[in-house]
C-alpha positions in Angstrom: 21.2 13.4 22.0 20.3 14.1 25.6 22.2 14.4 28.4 19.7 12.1 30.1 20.2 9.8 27.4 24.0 10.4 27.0 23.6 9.1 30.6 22.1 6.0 30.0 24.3 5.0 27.0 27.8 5.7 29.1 26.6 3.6 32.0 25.6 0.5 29.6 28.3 1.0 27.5 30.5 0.6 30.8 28.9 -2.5 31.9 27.3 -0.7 34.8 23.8 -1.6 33.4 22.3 -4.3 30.7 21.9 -3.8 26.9 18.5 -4.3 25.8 20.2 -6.6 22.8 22.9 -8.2 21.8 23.6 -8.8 18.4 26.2 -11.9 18.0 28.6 -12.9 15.6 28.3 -10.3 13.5 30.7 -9.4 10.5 30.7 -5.3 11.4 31.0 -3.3 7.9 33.1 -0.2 9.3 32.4 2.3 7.1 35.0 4.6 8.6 38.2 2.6 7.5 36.1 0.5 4.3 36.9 -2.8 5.8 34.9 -5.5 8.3 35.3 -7.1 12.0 33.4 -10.0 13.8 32.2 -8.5 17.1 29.1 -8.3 18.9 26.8 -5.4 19.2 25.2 -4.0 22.5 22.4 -1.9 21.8 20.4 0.0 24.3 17.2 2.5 24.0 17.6 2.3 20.3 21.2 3.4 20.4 24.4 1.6 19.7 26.7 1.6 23.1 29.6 -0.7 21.8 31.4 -4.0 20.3 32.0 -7.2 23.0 33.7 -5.9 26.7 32.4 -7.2 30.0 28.1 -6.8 29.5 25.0 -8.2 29.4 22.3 -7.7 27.3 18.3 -8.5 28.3 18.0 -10.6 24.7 20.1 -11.7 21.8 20.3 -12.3 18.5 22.5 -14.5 16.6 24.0 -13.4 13.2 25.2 -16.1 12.3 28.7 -14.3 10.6 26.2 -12.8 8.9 28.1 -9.0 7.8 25.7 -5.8 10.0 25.6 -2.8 7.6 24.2 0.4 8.4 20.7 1.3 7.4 20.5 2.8 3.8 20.1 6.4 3.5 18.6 7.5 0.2 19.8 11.1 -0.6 16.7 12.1 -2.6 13.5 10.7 -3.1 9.9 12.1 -3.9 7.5 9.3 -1.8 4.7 10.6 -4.2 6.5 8.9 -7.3 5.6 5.4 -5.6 2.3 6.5 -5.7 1.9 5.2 -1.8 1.5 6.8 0.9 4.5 7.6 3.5 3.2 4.8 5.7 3.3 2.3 3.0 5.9 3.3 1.6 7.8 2.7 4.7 6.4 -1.1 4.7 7.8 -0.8 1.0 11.3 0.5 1.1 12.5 -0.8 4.7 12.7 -4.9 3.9 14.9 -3.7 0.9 17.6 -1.9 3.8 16.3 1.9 3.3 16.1 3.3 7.0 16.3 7.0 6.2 15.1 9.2 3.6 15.5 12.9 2.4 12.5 13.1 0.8 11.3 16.2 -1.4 7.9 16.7 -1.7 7.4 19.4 -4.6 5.1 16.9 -6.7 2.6 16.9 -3.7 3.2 21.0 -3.0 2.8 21.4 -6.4 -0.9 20.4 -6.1 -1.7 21.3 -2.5 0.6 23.6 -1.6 1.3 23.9 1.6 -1.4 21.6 2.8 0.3 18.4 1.5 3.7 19.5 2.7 1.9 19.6 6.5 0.3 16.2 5.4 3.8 14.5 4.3 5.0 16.3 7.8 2.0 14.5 9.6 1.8 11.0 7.7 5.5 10.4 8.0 5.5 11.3 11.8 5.4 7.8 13.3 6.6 5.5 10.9 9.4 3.0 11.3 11.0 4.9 8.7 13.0 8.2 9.2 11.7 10.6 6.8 13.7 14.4 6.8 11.7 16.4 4.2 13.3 19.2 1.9 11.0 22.1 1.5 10.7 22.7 -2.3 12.2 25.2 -3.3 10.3 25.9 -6.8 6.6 25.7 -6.8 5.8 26.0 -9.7 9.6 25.4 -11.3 9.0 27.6 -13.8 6.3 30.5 -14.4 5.9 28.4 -18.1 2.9 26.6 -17.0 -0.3 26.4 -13.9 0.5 24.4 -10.8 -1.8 24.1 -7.8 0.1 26.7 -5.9 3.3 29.3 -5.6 5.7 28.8 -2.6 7.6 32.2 -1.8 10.4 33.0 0.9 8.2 33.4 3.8 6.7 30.2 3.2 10.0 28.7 3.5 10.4 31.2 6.7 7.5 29.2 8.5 9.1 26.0 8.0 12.5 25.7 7.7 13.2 25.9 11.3 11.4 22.8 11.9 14.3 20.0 12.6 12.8 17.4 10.0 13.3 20.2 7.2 17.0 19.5 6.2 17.0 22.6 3.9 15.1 23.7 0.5 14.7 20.9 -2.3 16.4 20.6 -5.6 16.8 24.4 -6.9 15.4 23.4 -10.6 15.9 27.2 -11.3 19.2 27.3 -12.8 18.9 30.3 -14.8 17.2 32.4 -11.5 20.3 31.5 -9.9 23.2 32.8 -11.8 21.1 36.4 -12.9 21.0 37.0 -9.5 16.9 37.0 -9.5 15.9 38.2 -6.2 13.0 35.8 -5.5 15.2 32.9 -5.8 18.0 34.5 -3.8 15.0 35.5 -1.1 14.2 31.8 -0.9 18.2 30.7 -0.8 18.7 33.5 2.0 16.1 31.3 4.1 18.7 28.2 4.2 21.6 31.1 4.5 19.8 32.1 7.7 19.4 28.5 9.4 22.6 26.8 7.7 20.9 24.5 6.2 21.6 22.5 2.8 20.2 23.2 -0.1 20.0 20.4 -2.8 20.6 21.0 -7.0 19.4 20.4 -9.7 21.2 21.2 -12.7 21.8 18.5 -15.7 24.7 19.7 -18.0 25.7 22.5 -15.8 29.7 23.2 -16.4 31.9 25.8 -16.3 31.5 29.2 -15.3 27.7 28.1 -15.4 28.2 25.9 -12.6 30.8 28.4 -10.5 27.6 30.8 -10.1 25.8 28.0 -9.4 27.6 26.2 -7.0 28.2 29.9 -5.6 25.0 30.1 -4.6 25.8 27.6 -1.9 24.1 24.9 -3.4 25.4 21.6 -2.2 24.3 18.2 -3.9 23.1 17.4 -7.8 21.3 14.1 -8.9 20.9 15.5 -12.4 24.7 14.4 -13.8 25.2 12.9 -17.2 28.4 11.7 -17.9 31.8 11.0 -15.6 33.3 14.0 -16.4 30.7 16.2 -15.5 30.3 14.3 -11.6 34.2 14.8 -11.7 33.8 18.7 -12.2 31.1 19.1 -9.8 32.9 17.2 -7.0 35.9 19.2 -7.5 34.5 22.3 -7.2 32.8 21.3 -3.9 29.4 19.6 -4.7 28.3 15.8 -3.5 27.1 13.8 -6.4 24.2 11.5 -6.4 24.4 8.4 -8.3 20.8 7.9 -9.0 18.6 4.2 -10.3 15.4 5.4 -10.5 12.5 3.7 -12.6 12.7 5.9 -15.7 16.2 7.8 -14.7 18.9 5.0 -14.1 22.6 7.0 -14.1 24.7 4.4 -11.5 26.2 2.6 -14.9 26.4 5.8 -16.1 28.7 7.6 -14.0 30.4 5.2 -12.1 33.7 5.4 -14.5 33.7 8.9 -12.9 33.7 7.4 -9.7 37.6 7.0 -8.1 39.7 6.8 -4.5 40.0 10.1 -5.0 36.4 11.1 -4.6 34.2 8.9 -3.4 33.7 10.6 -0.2 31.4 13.2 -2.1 29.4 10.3 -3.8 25.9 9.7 -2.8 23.0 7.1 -3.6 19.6 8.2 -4.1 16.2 6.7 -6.0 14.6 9.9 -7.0 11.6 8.7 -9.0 11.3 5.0 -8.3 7.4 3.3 -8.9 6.2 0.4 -6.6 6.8 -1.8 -9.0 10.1 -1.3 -9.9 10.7 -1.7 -5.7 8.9 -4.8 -5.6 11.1 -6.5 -8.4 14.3 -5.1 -7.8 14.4 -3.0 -4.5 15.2 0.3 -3.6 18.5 2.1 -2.4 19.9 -1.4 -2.2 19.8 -1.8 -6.1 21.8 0.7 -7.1 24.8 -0.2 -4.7 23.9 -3.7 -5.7 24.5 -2.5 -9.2 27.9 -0.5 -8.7 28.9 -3.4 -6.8 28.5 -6.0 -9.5 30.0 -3.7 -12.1 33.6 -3.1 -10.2 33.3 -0.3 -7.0 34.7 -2.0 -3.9 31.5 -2.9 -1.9 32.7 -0.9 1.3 33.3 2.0 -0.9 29.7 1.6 -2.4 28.3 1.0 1.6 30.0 3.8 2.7 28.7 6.1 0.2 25.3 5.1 1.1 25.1 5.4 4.3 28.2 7.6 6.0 28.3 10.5 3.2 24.7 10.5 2.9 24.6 11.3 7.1 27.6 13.8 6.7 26.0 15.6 3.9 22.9 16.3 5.2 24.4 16.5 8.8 22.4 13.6 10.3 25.0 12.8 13.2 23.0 10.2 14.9 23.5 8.1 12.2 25.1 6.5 9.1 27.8 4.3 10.9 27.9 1.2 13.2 29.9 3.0 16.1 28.5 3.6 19.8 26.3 6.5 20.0 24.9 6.6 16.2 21.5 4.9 16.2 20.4 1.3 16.0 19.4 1.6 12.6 21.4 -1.5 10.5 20.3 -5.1 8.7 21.9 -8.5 8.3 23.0 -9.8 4.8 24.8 -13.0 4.1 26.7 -11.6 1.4 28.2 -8.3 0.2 30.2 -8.7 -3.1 27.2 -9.1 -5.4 23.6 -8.2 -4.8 22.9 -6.7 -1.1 19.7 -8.3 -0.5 18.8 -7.7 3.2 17.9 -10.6 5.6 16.8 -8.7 8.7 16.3 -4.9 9.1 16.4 -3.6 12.6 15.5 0.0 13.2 16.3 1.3 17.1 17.4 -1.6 17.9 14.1 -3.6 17.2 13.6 -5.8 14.4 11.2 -4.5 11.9 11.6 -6.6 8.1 12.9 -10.3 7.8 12.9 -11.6 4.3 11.7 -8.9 2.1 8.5 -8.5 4.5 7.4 -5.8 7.0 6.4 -7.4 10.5 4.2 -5.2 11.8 2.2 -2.5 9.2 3.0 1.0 9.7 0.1 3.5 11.1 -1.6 5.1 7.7 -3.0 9.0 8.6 -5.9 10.4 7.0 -5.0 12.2 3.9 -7.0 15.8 5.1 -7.0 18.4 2.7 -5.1 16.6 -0.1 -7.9 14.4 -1.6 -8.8 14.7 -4.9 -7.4 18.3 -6.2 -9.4 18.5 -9.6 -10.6 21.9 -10.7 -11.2 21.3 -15.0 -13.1 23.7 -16.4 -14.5 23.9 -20.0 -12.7 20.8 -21.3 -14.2 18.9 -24.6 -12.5 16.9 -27.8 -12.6 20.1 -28.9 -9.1 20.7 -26.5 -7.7 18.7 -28.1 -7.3 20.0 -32.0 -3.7 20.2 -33.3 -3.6 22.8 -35.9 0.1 23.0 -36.9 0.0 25.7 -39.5 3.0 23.4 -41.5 3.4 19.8 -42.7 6.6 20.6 -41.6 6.6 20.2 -37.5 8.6 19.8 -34.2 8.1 16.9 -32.5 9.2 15.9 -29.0 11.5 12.9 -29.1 11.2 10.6 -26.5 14.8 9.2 -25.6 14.5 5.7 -23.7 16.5 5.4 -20.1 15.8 9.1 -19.0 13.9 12.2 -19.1 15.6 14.3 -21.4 13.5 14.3 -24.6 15.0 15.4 -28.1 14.4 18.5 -31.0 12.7 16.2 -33.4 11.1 17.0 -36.7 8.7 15.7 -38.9 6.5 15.7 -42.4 2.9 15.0 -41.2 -0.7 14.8 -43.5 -2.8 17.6 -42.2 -6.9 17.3 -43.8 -8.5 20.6 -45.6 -9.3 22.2 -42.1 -5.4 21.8 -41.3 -5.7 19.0 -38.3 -3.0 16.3 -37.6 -3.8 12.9 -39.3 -2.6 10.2 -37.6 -0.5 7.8 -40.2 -0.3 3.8 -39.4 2.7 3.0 -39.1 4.4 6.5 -38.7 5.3 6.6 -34.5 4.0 10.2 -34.4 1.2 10.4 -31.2 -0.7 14.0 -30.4 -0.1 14.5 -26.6 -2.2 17.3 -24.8 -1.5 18.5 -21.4 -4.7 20.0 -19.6 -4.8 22.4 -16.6 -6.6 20.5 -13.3 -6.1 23.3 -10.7 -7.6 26.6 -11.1 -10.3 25.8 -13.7 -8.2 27.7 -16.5 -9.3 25.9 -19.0 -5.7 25.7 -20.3 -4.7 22.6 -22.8 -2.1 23.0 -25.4 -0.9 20.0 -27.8 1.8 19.0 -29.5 3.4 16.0 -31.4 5.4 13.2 -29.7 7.4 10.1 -31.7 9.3 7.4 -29.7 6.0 5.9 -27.4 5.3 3.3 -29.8 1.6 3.2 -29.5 -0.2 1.8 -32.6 -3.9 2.5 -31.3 -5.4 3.9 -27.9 -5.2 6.5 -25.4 -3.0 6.5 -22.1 -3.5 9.1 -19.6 -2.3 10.9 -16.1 -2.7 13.4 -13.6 1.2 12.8 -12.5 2.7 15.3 -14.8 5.8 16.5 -13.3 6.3 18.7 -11.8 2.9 20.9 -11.8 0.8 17.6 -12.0 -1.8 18.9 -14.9 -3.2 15.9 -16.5 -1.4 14.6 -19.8 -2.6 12.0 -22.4 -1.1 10.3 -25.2 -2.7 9.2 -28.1 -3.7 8.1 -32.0 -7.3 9.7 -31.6 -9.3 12.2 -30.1 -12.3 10.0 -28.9 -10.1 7.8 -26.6 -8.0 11.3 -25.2 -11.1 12.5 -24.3 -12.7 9.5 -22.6 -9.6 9.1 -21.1 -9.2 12.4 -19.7 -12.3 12.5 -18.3 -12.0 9.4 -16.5 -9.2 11.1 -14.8 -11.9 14.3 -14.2 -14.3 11.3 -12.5 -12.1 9.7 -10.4 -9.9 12.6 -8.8 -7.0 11.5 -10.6 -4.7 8.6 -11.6 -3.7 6.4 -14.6 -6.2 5.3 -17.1 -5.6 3.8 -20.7 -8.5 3.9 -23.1 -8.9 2.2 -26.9 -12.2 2.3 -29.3 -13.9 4.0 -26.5 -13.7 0.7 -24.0 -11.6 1.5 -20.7 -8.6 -0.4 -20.5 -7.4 -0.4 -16.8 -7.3 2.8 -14.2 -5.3 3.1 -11.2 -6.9 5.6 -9.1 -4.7 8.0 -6.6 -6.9 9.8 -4.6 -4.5 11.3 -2.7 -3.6 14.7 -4.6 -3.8 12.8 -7.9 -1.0 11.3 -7.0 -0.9 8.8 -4.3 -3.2 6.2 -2.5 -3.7 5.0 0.3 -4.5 1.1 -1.0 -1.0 -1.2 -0.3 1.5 -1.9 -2.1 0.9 -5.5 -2.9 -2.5 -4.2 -4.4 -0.9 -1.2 -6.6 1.9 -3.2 -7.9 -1.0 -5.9 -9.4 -2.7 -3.2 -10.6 0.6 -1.6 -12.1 1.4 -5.0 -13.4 -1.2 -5.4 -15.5 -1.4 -2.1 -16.9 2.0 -1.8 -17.8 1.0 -5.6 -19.8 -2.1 -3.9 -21.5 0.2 -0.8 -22.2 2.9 -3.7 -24.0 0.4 -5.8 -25.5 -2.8 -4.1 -26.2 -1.4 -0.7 -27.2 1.9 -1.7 -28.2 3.9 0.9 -26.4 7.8 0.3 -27.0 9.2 -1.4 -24.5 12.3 0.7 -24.4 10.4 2.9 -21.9 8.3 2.3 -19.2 5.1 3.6 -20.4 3.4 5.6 -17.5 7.1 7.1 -15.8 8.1 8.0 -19.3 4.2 10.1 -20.0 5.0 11.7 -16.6 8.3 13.7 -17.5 6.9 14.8 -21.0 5.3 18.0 -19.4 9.0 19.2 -17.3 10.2 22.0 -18.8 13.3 22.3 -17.0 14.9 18.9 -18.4 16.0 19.7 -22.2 14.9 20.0 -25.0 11.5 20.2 -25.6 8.6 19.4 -23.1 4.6 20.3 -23.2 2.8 22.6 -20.2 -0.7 23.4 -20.3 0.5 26.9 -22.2 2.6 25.3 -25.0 5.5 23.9 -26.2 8.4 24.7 -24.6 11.9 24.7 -25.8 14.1 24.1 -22.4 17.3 24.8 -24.5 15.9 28.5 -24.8 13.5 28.6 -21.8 10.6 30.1 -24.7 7.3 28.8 -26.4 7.4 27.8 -30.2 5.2 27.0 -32.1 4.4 23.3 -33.4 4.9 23.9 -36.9 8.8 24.7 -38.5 
């Protein structure tokens, strides 16, 4: 706020000069006191100035009783897991009610570095859309595998003063935190200096574990897995994010944890959501929609996504239908089930009227962040598994999340010792191979779970370093598959008896493109029904988002990088064979 503009709100707000708009007969959601009231609603230069009184407004619009809710907030979201780019994803996201976003771009740093941090900077300028960025806080998140770059504290120190850069993203490195390691409390010491949040990221943390932790001044966690843990943490100080993602979906989850005692530290954020899932079910909207339906009072579950989300992360110009905050609000007939939005207005201007976008965001030119593949030496030879045992660890792939399981296995090896693939047996080889220096890095392992029966399916979205991974029965349809990826610059691709299956190319880092939405959830779409029918993949997962997470080794218990398997319970390599 101004005073020029503080100015200019007091004299319309007094009646001593028009609104730009009226909204009428609206049913005002109050998030303050969790109730509503019919009033209408004087907006001027994108601000709110009051609620009826003696004005006049340049234009109206009629609500029809219709209840006016504050623009959604999502707590934490990485644009890059929608595969679009920040314009589109703002034509994507705002019909569903999402007007702000605290978005961390790690998967993009990961690649580019600090060149695709200055592009998400730059691409999500001037977009209807608010987008605050977190700056990651752990490229790579762990020293166990090869990501495109390494972010320090005087990286940070260039740009956390910028006012879009709330603070550092999700601190994945719990165990860098409570030794006390001095390049994590280097980078910490750069939010210390501006005041600024730093968000969490620690599944399972309790205790004494999480007193360091929290300790550290770390303020919000997405990462909670039961009610009693999100109890802990709020007690001891931390916001909790309920989070529906496309392969993580924890509202159901946690809400029993959820009370009138605490709900002011709850949060609602997507984290990981694909274009597809938005398109069928929506974004930030779902999951209220979902707590809603299953028993939290809908002003509580409003509330949570919009006022806490502002408080938390100190955005005081917004969150709240009250003069001064801004503009940013939709129109919905109906609030006790599923909040589908009618109208989205963003300062004071309607921008999204049934589910659609009016007028298409400006895209910018993704400089320096095309492409990003750097493979060096790779062959079907990259792919040999060699267990040394019949007896193995295998990476167990647990449907609804990203936490995989210790598995074990008896497998037929032939006389030179390599994995034989058994019909029948749900045991896949899955390879991880280093895109970014030219390494020539793979490393394999065994994963059960994925369902395939024949085929390959491959990525260069491998969280959070982004080498590429691929899944398969055989080595001829890995390879072909992997080197489509190598062609292309990156994306999806699915591959069986040597004949290309589908590909969804993301020029953009490997990770995004700048096609639309309506064109990547077709392509999506019928991937994901080759992925069910021709390769049989269970459909307990979702078979793309699920490949993604199988190379994070900071999410228990095991996980593959381009240097090994890697046991997360331990944080060290072991071998494939028990």
């Amino acid at each position: 706020m101004t005073k020029e503009k503080a100015s200019v709100l007091i004299e319309t707000a007094m009646g001593r000069s028009d609104a730009d708009l009226v909204i009428r007969n609206a049913e005002v959601v109050d998030v303050y006191s969790r109730s509503s009231f019919r009033a209408d609603v004087y907006i001027k230069d994108g601000s709110i100035v009051g609620f009826d009184g003696d004005r006049k407004a340049k234009a109206e619009h009629d609500a029809k009783g219709k209840f006016l809710i504050p623009g959604f907030i999502d707590a934490h979201c990485h644009i890059e897991s929608s595969h679009l780019s920040p314009a589109e994803f703002s034509d994507t996201v705002v019909p569903c009610g999402t007007t702000t976003v605290i978005a961390d771009p790690h998967e993009i740093c990961n690649v580019c570095g600090l060149d695709g941090l200055d592009y998400m900077l730059k691409a999500s300028e001037d977009i209807p859309l608010s987008v605050f960025l977190m700056f990651p806080s752990c490229v790579p998140a762990t020293p166990f595998e090869h990501s495109g770059a390494v972010l320090e504290a005087g990286d940070i120190g260039k740009y956390i003063d910028n006012p879009r850069i709330l603070g550092l993203g999700e601190m994945m490195n719990y165990p860098g935190v409570v030794s006390g390691d001095q390049k994590v409390i280097d980078k910490l010491g750069e939010a210390y200096r501006t005041g600024k949040n730093i968000d969490g990221h620690a599944p399972s943390i309790t205790g004494q574990g999480l007193d360091g932790y929290i300790a550290a001044g770390i303020t919000t966690d997405h990462e909670c897995e039961t009610p009693q843990e999100l109890q802990e943490k709020v007690r001891k100080g931390m916001y909790v994010m309920l989070r529906q993602g496309t392969a993580c979906r924890n509202v159901l989850q946690l809400l029993p944890g959820v009370n009138e005692g605490n709900w002011r530290r709850i949060l609602f954020c997507t984290d990981d959501r694909q274009p597809q899932t938005i398109s069928e079910e929506g974004a930030v909207n779902y999951g209220v929609s979902l707590a809603i339906r299953n028993g939290l009072d809908p002003f509580t579950a409003i509330a949570a996504a919009t006022l806490n989300a502002a408080e938390c992360y100190g955005l005081k110009d917004r969150g709240a239908i009250s003069p001064g905050k801004k503009a940013d609000f939709f129109l919905t007939s109906s609030i006790s089930g599923g909040i589908a939005p009618d109208e989205v207005f963003i300062d004071g201007v309607l921008v999204a009227a049934d589910g659609k976008i009016l007028e298409k965001a400006v895209h910018t030119e993704p400089v320096n962040v095309r492409g990003r593949m750097d493979v060096k030496g790779f062959s079907k030879a990259s792919l040999s598994c060699k267990p040394g045992s019949d007896h193995v660890r295998v990476i167990d792939i647990i449907p609804g999340g990203v936490v995989t399981g210790a598995g074990e296995a008896f497998i037929k090896r032939d006389e030179s010792g390599e994995w034989i693939h058994e019909d029948g047996k749900d045991i896949l080889k899955l390879a991880v191979i280093e895109r970014h220096h030219g390494t020539g890095n793979s490393a394999v392992a065994l994963i059960r779970g994925y369902g395939m029966r024949h085929g390959a399916v491959a990525t260069s979205i491998a969280h959070d370093s982004h080498n590429i991974i691929v899944i398969g029965d055989n080595d001829d349809d890995m390879a072909a598959a992997v080197e489509k990826l190598i062609s292309i610059g990156g994306g999806i691709t699915m591959f069986k008896d040597g004949r290309e299956l589908g590909t969804h190319v993301l020029e953009i880092a490997g990770l995004m493109t700048d096609d639309t939405a309506e064109n990547v959830v077709k392509c999506l779409a019928a991937m994901h029904e080759t992925a069910e029918n021709e390769l049989h993949v269970s459909k307990e997962i979702d078979p793309f988002m699920t490949l993604c997470f199988m190379a994070l080794p900071v999410i228990p218990s095991y996980k593959l990088t381009d240097c090994g398997l890697f046991d997360v319970r331990s944080f060290q390599f072991v071998s494939n064979a028990l």
